[in-house]
Residue, then its C-alpha position, 0 to 999 in steps of 0.5 A: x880645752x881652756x881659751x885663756x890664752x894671751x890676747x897678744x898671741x891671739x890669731x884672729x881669724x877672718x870668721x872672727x874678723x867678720x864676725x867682729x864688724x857684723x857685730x858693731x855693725x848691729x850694735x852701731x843700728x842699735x846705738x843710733x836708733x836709740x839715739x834719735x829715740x832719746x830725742x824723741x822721748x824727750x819731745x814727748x815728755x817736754x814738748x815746747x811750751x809757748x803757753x807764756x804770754x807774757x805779764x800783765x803789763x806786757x799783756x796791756x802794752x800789747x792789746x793797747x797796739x792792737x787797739x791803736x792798729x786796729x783804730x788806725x785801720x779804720x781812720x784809713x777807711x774813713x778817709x777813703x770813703x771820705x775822699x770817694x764822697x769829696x769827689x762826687x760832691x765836688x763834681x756834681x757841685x761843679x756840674x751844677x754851676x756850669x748849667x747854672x741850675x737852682x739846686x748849686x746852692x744846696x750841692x754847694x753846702x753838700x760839698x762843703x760839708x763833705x770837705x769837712x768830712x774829709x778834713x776831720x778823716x785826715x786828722x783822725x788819722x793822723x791822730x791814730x798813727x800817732x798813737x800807734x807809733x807812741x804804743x809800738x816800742x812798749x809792744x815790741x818790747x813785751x813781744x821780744x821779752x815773750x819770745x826770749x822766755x819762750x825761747x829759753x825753755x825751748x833751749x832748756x828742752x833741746x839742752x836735757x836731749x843733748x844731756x842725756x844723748x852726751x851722757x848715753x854715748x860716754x857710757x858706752x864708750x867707757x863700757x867699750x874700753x871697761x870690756x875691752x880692759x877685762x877680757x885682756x886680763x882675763x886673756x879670752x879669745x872673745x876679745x874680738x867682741x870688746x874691740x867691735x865694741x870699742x869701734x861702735x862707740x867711737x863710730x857713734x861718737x863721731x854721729x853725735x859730733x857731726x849732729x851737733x856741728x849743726x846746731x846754733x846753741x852756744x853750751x851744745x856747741x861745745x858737745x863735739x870738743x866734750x865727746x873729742x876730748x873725752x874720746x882722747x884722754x880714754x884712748x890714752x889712757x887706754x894706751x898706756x895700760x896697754x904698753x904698760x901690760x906689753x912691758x910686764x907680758x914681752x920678757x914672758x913672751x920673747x923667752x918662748x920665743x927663744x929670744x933674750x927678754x931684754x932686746x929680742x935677739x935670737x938666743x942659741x943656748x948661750x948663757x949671755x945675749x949676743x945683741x945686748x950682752x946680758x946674762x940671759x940664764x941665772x941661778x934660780x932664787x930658791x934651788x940656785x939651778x941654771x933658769x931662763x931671765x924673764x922665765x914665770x917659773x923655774x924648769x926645775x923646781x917650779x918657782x915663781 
């Protein structure tokens, strides 16, 4: 028993139906797991590299702020100290002048000489914030350049991931409507399985869109438009061969119907249409037999 019959005239059963959304169901589990493997491989492949340290005068520039910082630093320790020690002499300076005792003199030049200390620490610092904020723009600079190239092939490694995802969902939308365009040529009853197809890549599509709706990378923002505008222009296109394949196939399929091929009115074995008034019966080209208009073959001697 042949199953090429015209998918027009193909009524789907509800076992086929359900068959039809299991099958994209499981094709939908595959689809997307491949989708975040792609992801995942490409992670593997290419992980982020943040080995770039930037060149050699950007590497100075960095390591003269540290040094600068770390200067600073201990500058603010001295002067902590310092002061700590200023303090102490000061009061046991004072403590020795009040009781009028004989070792004031020598606490006397300890104090002054702790007010030194002190003095210096204070223009130490100042000396070492100075020159931090003198290396800070040139290390900032360095810093962003570092990030900026670090950044760029990260941005590189997430562009390849949304590439070959991009490229992974169109074929599989082209292959959907490739399939579905050929069992309808070949008038199969297995079209059911195109159209499962068809609907697991345009579900898988509308994942890829929505994964990307979320991300800040200026060329991948443009995926959900490629994947919308792609999806249109092969649904249109898909569209037109269909009505173009109706408008050959209706004249076929209303004269089985009994009705005339060129407006659908019911024809009662009159020789013109009652809804349009075309002749709906014709001499045969090669036996000049009365035909059917819209006939494949002629009743009595078999001619296209």
């Amino acid at each position: 028993m042949s199953t090429r019959v015209d998918v027009e005239e193909i009524q789907t059963t509800k076992s086929e139906k359900l068959l039809a959304a299991v099958l994209a169901l499981f094709l939908l589990i595959g689809g997307i797991w491949v989708y975040v493997k792609i992801d995942d491989a490409v992670r593997t492949t290419s992980p982020p590299d943040y080995s770039y340290r930037g060149t050699a005068p950007e590497q100075a520039a960095i390591a003269r702020e540290n040094q600068t910082q770390a200067r600073l630093g201990r500058a603010q320790g001295a002067l902590a100290a310092s002061r700590d020690r200023l303090e102490l002499r000061r009061e046991a300076y004072r403590t020795a002048l009040e009781a009028h005792r004989a070792e004031a003199a020598r606490l006397g030049r300890a104090y002054d000489q702790a007010r030194a200390q002190f003095a210096q620490a204070q223009r130490e610092v100042t000396a070492a914030r100075v020159a931090a904020m003198q290396a800070q723009p040139a290390a900032m600079a360095a810093r962003d350049h570092i990030s900026q190239v670090q950044s760029g092939r990260e941005h590189k490694r997430e562009l390849l991931a949304f590439g070959l995802r991009l490229l992974f969902t169109l074929a599989n939308i082209m292959f959907g409507y490739w399939l579905l365009a050929r069992l309808r040529r070949r008038r199969s009853r297995y079209y059911p399985v195109a159209m499962a197809f068809v609907a697991y890549a345009a579900i898988l599509a509308l994942v890829g869109a929505g994964d990307y709706m979320t991300d800040y990378f200026d060329p991948i923002d443009l995926g959900p438009l490629v994947l919308s505008l792609v999806g249109i222009v092969a649904t249109l296109i898909a569209f037109v061969v269909l009505q173009r394949y109706l408008a050959k196939r209706l004249p076929s399929r209303r004269v089985r119907k009994s009705e005339c091929p060129f407006c659908g009115f019911p024809v009662r074995g009159n020789t013109h249409c009652e809804g349009c008034g075309r002749d709906v019966i014709a001499p045969c080209a090669r036996c000049n037999e009365p035909r059917r208009v819209g006939a494949l073959h002629c009743g009595a001697c078999g001619a296209a």
